[in-house]
C-alpha positions as CSV (number, residue, x, y, z in Angstrom):
1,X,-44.7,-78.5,-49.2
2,X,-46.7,-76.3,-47.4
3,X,-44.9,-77.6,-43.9
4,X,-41.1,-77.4,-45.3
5,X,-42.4,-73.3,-46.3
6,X,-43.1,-72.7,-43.2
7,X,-40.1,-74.1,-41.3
8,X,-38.2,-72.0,-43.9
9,X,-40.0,-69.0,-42.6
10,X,-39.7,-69.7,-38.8
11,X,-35.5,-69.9,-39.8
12,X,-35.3,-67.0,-41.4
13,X,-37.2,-65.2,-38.7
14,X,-35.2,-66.5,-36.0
15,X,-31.8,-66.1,-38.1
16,X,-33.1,-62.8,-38.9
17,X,-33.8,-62.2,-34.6
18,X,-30.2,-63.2,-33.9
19,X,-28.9,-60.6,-36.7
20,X,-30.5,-57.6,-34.9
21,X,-29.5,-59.4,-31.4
22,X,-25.8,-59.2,-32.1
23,X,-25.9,-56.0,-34.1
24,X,-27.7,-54.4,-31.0
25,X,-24.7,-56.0,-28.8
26,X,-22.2,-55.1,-30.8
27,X,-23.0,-51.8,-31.9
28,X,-22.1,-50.4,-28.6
29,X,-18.7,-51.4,-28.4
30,X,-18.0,-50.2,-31.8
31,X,-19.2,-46.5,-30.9
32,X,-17.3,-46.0,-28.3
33,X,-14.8,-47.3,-25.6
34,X,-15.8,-48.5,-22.3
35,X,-14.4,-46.1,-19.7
36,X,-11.2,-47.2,-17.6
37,X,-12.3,-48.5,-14.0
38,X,-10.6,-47.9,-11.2
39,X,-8.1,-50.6,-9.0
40,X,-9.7,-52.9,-7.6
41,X,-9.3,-53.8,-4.1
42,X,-9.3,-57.8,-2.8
43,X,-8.9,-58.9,0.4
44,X,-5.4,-58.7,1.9
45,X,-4.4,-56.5,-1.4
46,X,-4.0,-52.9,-0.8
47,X,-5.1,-50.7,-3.7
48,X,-3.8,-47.0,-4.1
49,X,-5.0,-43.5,-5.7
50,X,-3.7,-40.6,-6.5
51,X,-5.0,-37.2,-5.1
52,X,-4.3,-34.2,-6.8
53,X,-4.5,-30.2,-5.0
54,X,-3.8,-27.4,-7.4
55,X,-2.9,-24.4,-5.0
56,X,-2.2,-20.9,-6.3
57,X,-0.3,-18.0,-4.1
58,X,-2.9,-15.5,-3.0
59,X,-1.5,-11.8,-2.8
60,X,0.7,-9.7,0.0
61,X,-2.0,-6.7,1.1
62,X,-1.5,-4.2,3.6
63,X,-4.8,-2.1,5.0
64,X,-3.9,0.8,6.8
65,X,-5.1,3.3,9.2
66,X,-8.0,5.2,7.9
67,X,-6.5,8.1,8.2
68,X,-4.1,9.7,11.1
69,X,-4.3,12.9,12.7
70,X,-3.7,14.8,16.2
71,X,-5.6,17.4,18.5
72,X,-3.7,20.0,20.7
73,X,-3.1,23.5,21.8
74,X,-0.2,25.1,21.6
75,X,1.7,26.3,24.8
76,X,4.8,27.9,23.4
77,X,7.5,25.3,24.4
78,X,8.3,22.0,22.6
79,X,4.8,19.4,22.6
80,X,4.7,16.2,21.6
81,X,1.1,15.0,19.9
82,X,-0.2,11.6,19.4
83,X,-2.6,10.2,17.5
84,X,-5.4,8.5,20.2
85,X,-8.2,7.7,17.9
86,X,-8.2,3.9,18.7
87,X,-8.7,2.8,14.5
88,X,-5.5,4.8,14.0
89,X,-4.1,3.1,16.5
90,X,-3.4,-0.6,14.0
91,X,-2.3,-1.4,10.6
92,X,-3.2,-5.0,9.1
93,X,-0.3,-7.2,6.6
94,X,-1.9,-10.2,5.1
95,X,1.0,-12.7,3.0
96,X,-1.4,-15.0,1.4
97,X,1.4,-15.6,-1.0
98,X,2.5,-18.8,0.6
99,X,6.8,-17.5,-0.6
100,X,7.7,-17.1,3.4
101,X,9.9,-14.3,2.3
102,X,8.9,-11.3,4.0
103,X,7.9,-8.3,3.8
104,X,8.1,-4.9,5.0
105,X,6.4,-1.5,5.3
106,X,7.5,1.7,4.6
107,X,5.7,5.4,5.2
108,X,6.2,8.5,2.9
109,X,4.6,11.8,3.4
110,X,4.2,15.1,2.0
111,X,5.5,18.7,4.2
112,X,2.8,19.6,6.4
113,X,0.9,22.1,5.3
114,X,-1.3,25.0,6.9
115,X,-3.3,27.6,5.5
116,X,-5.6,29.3,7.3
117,X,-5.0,31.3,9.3
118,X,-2.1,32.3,7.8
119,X,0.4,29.9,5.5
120,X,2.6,27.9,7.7
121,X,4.7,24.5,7.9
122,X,6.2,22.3,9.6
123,X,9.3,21.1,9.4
124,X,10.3,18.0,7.1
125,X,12.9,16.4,10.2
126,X,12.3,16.4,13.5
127,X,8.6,16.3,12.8
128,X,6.9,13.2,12.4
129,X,7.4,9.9,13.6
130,X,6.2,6.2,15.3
131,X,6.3,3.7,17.3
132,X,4.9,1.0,19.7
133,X,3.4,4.4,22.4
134,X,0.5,6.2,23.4
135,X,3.1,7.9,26.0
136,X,6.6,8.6,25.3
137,X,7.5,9.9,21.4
138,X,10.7,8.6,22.4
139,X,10.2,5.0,24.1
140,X,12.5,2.4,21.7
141,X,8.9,0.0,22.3
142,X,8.0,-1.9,18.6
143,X,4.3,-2.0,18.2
144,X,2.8,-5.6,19.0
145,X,1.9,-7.8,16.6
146,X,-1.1,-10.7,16.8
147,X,-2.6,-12.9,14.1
148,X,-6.3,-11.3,13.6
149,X,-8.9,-12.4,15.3
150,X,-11.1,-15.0,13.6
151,X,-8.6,-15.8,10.5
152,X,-6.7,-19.3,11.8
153,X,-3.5,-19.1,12.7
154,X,-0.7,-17.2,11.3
155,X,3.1,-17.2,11.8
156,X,4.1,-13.8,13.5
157,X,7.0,-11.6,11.7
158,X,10.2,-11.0,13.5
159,X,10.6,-7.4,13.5
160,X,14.2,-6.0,13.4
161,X,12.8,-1.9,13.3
162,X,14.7,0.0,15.8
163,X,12.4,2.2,17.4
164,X,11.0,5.7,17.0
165,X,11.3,5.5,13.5
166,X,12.2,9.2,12.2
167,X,10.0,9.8,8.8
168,X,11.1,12.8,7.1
169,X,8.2,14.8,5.5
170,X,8.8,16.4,1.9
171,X,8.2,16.0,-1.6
172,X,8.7,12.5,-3.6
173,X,10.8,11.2,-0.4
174,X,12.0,7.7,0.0
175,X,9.6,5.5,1.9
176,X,11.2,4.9,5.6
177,X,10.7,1.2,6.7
178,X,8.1,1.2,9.8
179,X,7.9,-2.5,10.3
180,X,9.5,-5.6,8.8
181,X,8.7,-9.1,8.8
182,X,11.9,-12.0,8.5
183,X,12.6,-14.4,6.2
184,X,9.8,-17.1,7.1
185,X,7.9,-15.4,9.1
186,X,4.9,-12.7,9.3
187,X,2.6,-15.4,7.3
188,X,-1.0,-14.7,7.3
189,X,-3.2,-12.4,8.5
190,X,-1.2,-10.0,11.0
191,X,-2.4,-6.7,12.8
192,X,0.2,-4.3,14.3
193,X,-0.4,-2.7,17.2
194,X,-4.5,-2.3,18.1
195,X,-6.1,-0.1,20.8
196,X,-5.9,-3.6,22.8
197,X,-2.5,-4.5,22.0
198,X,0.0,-4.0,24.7
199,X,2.1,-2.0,22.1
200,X,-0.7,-0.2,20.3
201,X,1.2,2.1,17.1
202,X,2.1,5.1,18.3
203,X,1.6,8.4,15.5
204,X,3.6,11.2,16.8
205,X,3.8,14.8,16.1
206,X,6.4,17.3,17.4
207,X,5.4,20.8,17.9
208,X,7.9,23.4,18.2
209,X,7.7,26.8,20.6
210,X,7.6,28.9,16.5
211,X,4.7,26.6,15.2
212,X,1.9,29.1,14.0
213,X,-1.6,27.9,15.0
214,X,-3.3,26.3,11.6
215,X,-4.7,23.0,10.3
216,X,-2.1,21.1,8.7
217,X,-2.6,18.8,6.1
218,X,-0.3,15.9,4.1
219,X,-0.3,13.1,2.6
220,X,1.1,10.0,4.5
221,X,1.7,6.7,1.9
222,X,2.1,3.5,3.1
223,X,4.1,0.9,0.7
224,X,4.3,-3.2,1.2
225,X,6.9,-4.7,0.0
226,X,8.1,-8.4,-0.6
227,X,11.4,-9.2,1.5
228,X,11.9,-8.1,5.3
229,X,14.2,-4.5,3.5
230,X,17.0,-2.7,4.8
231,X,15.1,-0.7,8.0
């Protein structure tokens, strides 16, 4: 009797081990799914995946000339000044938007405006203008344009700016159009002119035999706008 009691014992111990066995296997599988594998390659069977890059369109940016100004003395006959401080001498357009659908830039600015020694100004026509010279106020020459230096490559603009460009000076004026980039072009990073270009931009000033000496002051805007414009 005392054997059988033991036997039963050793059974119920070992049915009891193979309860918690297969509760400790299947437990698993209950709590949660196995994850999905990926395809599986054999020999001579070519397996695919699918990649997946989520771009978004960066922004159109213009940085412009720090500021733009002109040194002279006045002779009494008609001068023409320009700007020769070589960081005056560039404007950079980035189109990180990835559209292709051009852009262009357009310059605004206030009368010129002297006081000291005595209240003068300038006039708004006839006055102020730019192009692609340190030489001639008048030379038809568009300012060069390179993809910057240590950017990648860029896709240049085609410019269709006749050249000088005439901006009239005054208050709340419409922006003239100084530089336009086609349709599909004038991607990336892009400087105009440059005191190393072979067209750096040229800022001119015309002096008249009347102008009173002075220090003359305004305030030049420049705007960037999406789509090459109506220059």
């Amino acid at each position: 009797m005392r054997q059988l009691s033991a036997r039963k014992k050793r059974v119920s111990s070992l049915l009891g081990a193979g309860a918690l066995l297969i509760g400790g296997v299947a437990a698993p599988a209950l709590l949660a799914a196995a994850p999905a594998s990926a395809a599986t390659c054999t020999v001579g069977v070519a397996c695919t995946v699918t990649g997946t890059a989520a771009l978004t369109g960066g922004t159109l940016s213009i940085t412009p000339p720090p500021v733009i100004g002109w040194t002279g003395t006045l002779t009494g006959v008609t001068k023409d000044l320009v700007d020769l401080t070589a960081a005056d001498e560039t404007y950079n357009v980035d189109d990180a938007t990835g559209a292709t659908s051009g852009w262009n830039v357009g310059v605004s600015a206030t009368t010129f405006t002297s006081t000291t020694p005595t209240a003068a100004t300038l006039p708004d026509t006839g006055t102020f203008s730019t192009n692609g010279s340190l030489t001639s106020a008048t030379a038809i020459t568009a300012p060069t344009a390179t993809c910057t230096s240590g950017t990648g490559t860029c896709l240049l603009p085609t410019n269709g700016v006749t050249y000088p460009v005439a901006i009239t000076t005054g208050a709340a004026v419409t922006p003239v159009i100084i530089y336009n980039a086609a349709d599909l072009t004038g991607v990336g990073s892009i400087d105009i002119g440059g005191s190393t270009a072979a067209a750096p931009v040229g800022w001119w000033l015309a002096l008249s035999p009347t102008t009173a000496p002075g220090t003359y002051t305004s305030t030049i805007t420049f705007t960037l706008s999406s789509g090459p414009g109506a220059p």
